[in-house]
BAZABA-48474 format. One record per residue (C-alpha): residue number from 0; residue in three letters; x, y, z. Coordinates in steps of 0.5 Angstrom, whole numbers, plus 500, padded with zeros to 3 digits. Layout:
<sites>
{site NUM,'ala',{X,Y,Z}}
...
</sites>
This chain:
<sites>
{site 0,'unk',{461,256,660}}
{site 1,'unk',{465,264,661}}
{site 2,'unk',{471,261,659}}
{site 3,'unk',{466,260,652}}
{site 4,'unk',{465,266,652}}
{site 5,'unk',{472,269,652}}
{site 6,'unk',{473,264,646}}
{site 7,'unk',{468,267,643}}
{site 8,'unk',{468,274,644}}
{site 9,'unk',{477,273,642}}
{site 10,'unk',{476,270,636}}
{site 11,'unk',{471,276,636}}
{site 12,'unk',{476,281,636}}
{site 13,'unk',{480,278,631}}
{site 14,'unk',{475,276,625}}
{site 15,'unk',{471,281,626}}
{site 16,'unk',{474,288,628}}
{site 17,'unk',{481,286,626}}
{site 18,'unk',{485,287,632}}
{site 19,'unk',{492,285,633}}
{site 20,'unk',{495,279,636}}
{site 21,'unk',{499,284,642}}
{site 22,'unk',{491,288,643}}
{site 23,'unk',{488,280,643}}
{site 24,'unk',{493,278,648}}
{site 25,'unk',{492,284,652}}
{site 26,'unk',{485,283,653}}
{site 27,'unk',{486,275,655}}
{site 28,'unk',{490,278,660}}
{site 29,'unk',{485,283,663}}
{site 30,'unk',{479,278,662}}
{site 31,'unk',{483,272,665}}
{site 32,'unk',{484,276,671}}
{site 33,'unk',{477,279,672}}
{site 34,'unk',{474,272,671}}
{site 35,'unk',{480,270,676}}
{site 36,'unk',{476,274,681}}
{site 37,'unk',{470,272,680}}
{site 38,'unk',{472,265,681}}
{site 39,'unk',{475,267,688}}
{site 40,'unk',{468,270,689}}
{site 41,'unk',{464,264,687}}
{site 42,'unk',{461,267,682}}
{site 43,'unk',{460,260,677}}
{site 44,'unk',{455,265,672}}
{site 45,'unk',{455,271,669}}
{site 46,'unk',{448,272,669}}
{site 47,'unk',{449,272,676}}
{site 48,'unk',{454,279,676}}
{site 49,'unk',{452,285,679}}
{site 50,'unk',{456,292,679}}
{site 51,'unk',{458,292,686}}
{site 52,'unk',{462,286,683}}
{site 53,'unk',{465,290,678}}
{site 54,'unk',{466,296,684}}
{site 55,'unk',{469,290,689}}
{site 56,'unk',{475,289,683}}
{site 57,'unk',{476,295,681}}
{site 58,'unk',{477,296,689}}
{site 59,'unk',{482,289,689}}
{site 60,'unk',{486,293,684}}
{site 61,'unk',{487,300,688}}
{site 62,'unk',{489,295,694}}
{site 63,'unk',{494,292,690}}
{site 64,'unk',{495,299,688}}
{site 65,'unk',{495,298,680}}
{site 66,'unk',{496,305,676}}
{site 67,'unk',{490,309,674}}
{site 68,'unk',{491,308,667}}
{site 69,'unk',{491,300,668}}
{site 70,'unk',{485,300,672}}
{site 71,'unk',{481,304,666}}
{site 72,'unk',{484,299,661}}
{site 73,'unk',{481,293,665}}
{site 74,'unk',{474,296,666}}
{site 75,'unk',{475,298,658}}
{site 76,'unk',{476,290,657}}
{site 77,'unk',{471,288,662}}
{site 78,'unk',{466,294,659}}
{site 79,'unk',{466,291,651}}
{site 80,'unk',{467,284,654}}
{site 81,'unk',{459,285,657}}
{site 82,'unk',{456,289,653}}
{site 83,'unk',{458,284,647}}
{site 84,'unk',{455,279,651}}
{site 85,'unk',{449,283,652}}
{site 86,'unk',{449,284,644}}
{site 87,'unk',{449,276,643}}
{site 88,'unk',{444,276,648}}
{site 89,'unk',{448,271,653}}
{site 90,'unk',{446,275,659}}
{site 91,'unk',{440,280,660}}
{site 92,'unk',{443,286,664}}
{site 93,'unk',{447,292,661}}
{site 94,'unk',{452,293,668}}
{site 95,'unk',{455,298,665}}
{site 96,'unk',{450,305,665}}
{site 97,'unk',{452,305,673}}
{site 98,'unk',{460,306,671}}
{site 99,'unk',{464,312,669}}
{site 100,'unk',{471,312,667}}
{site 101,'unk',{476,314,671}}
{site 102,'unk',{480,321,670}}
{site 103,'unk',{486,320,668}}
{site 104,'unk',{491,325,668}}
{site 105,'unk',{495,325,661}}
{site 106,'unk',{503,325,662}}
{site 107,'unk',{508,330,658}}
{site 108,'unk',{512,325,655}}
{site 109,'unk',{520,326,656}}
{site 110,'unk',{522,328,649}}
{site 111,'unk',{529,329,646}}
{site 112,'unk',{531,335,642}}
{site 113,'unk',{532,335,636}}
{site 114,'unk',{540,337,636}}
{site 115,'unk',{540,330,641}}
{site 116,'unk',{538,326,636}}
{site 117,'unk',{541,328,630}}
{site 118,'unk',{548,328,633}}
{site 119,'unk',{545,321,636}}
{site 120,'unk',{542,318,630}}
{site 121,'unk',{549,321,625}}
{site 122,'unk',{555,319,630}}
{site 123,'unk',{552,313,631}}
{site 124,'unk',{559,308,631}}
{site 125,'unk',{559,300,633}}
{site 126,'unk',{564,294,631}}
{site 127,'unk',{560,290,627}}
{site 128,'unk',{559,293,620}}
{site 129,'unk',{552,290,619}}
{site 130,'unk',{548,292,625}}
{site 131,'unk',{551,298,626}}
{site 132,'unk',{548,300,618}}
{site 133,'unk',{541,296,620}}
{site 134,'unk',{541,300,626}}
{site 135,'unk',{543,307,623}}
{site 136,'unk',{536,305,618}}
{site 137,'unk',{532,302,624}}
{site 138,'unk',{533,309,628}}
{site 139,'unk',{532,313,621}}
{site 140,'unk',{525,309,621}}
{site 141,'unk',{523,310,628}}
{site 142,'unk',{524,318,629}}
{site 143,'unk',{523,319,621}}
{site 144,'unk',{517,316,621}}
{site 145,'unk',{514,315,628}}
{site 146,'unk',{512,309,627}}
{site 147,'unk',{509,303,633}}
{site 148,'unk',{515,299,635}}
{site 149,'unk',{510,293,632}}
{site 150,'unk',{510,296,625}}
{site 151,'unk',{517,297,624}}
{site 152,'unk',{519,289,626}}
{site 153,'unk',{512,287,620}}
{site 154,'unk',{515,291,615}}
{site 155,'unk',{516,289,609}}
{site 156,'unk',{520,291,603}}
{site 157,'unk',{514,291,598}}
{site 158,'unk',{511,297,603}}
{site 159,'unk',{517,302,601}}
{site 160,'unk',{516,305,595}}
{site 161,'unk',{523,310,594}}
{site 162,'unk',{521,313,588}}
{site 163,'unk',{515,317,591}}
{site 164,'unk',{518,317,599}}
{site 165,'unk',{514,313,603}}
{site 166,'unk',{512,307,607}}
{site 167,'unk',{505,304,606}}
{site 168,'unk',{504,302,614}}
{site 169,'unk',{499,297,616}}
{site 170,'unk',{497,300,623}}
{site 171,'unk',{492,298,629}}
{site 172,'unk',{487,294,626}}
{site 173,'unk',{491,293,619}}
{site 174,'unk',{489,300,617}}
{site 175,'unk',{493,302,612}}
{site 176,'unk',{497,309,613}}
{site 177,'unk',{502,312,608}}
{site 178,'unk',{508,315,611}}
{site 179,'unk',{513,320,608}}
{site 180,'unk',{520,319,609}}
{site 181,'unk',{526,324,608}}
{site 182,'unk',{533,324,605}}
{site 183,'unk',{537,321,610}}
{site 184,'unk',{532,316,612}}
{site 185,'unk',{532,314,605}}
{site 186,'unk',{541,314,604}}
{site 187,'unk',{541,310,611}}
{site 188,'unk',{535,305,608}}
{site 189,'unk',{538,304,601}}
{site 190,'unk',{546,302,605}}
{site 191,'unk',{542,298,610}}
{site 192,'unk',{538,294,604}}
{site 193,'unk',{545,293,600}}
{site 194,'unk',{549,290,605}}
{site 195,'unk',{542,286,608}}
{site 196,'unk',{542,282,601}}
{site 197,'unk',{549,281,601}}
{site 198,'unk',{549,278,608}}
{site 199,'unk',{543,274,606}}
{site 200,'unk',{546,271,600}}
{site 201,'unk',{552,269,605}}
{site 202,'unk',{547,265,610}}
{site 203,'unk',{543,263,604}}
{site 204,'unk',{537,266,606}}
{site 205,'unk',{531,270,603}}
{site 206,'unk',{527,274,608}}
{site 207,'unk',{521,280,606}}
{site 208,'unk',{522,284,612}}
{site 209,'unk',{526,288,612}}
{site 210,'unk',{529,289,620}}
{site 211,'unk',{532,282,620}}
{site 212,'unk',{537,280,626}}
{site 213,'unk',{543,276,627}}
{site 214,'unk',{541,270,624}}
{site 215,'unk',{538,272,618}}
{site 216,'unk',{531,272,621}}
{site 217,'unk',{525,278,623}}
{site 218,'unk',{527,283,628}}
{site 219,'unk',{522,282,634}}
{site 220,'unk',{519,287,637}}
{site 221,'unk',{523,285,643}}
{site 222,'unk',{529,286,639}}
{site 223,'unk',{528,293,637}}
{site 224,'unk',{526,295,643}}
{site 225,'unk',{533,292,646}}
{site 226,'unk',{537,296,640}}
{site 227,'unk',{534,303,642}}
{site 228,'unk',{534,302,649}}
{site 229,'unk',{542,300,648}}
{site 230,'unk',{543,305,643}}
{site 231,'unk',{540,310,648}}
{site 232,'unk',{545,308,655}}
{site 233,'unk',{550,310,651}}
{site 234,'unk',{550,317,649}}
{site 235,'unk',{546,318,656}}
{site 236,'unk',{539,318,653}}
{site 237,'unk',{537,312,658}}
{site 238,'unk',{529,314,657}}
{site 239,'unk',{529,313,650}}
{site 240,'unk',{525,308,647}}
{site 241,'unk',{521,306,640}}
{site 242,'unk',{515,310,644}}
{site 243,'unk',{519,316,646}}
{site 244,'unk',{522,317,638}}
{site 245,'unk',{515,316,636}}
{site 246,'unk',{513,322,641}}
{site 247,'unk',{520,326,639}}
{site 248,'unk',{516,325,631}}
{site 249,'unk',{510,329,632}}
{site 250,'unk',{513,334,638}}
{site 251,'unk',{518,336,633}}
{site 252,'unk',{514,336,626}}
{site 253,'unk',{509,341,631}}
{site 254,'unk',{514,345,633}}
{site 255,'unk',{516,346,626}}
{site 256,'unk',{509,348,624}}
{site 257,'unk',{506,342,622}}
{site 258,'unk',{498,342,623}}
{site 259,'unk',{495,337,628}}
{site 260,'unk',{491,333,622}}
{site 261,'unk',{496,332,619}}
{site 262,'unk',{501,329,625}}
{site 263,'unk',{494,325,627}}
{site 264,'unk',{495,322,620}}
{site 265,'unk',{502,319,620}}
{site 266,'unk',{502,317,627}}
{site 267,'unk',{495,313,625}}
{site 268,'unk',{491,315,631}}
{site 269,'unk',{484,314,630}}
{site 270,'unk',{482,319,634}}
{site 271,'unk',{484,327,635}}
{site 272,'unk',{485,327,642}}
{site 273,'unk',{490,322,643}}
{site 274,'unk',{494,326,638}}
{site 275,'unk',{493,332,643}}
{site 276,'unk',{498,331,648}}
{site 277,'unk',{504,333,643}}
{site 278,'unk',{500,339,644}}
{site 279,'unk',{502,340,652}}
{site 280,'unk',{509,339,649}}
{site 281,'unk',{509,344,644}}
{site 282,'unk',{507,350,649}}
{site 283,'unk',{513,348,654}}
{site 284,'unk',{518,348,648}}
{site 285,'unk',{514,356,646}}
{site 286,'unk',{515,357,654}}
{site 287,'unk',{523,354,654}}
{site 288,'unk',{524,358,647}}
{site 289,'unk',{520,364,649}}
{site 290,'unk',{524,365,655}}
{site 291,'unk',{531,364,653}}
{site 292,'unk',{529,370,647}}
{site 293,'unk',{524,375,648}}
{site 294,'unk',{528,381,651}}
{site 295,'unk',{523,382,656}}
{site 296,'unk',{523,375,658}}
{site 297,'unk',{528,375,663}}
{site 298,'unk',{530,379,669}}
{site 299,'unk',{535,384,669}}
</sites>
């Protein structure tokens, strides 16, 4: 009857809030696991669930010494699991009025400058002509664009509109968002989708997505990860990441004045306060730039 439950709540998820597969997939993962230990417990029903159940795992999960972030979205996972049960009245008690979140304390990201990635981004020289121009147009997207690594392995050319220089990204529950992009993004993506016609023609293929891997087929999100990562090692940027240029986007576009709301938009985030981290970033570079120019900054 539980595993029932998890179907239902699943399909849930996707018919009706519209969630992607990957958010889908992680809530699977954390239920799977909490159910798991139900089972270790001789827990057979959930009618049966008290909150010290709840306070024994979640205590199972610091033993095991899981971060602080993981352990909220487990109890987040387990919070909307039960509370759509109680709304479909497949169990009578609301658990979750004993139960806070636990504080997390939000970290700065590291983030290149902009002087590193511009002369990562324009300096970028491989052997094969194809991916070294896929590439060069994959990280123009990624940094010029900020957007998820899940967004840039599902774009599609009918969603670049070159006349006007945007994207329209289709986001966290299919949202759909639109995105600006500059000139250089726009001469890389015009080389690149020249050249990616004229690979496709040789393999006979035809593809609606525009980051396309050796073989002709869709870059996965995997494979983007790879090629930054790659990219990354080589010029000693070894942290880099899809999220990290995401993170350079929005710290940068703050540093140049642009206004939280408007970075919140781009980015897709449904709520301000997750925008607000790039805030922290934004005063440490004010403090960095602050030092190195006020006359009466520095000691004599």
């Amino acid at each position: 009857m539980i595993e029932k439950f998890l179907k239902d709540f699943l399909n849930y998820l996707s018919i009706e809030k519209n969630y992607s597969l990957n958010t889908i997939k992680s809530y699977k993962r954390d239920l799977e696991d909490f159910l798991n230990f139900l089972e270790t417990q001789k827990i057979s029903s959930l009618d049966s669930l008290e909150p010290f159940n709840i306070r024994f795992y979640l205590f199972s999960l610091k033993r095991e010494r899981k971060s602080a972030t993981t352990i909220a979205r487990k109890l987040s996972s387990i919070r909307s699991f039960l509370k759509y049960l109680l709304k479909e009245k497949k169990i009578k008690k609301n658990l979750f009025i004993y139960f806070s979140n636990p504080k997390i304390s939000k970290k700065i990201p590291l983030v290149p400058t902009e002087e590193e990635l511009n002369n990562f981004i324009d300096n970028l020289e491989g052997e094969d002509r194809f991916l070294n121009i896929r590439d060069r147009a994959l990280l123009e997207i990624a940094y010029g664009c900020g957007l998820r690594v899940s967004e840039i392995a599902n774009l599609t050319i009918d969603q670049i509109n070159f006349g006007l220089q945007i994207i329209r990204v289709l986001g966290k529950g299919k949202k759909e968002r639109i995105v600006p992009f500059g000139k250089k993004a726009m001469k890389a993506l015009k080389e690149y989708l020249k050249i990616r016609e004229e690979f496709l023609l040789k393999l006979k293929k035809k593809s609606p997505y525009v980051f396309l891997n050796f073989k002709g087929e869709k870059l996965s999100e995997r494979g983007i990860r790879y090629i930054i990562k790659k990219w990354g090692k080589k010029w000693g940027l070894f942290y880099l990441h899809p999220h990290i240029l995401r993170h350079a986007f929005a710290t940068h576009l703050l540093n140049a004045g642009v206004d939280l709301r408007s970075i919140q938009e781009m980015l897709g985030h449904s709520s301000i306060t997750t925008t607000e981290v790039y805030t922290k970033v934004n005063y440490e570079y004010l403090l960095k730039t602050y030092l190195k120019a006020h006359p009466r900054a520095k000691e004599d």
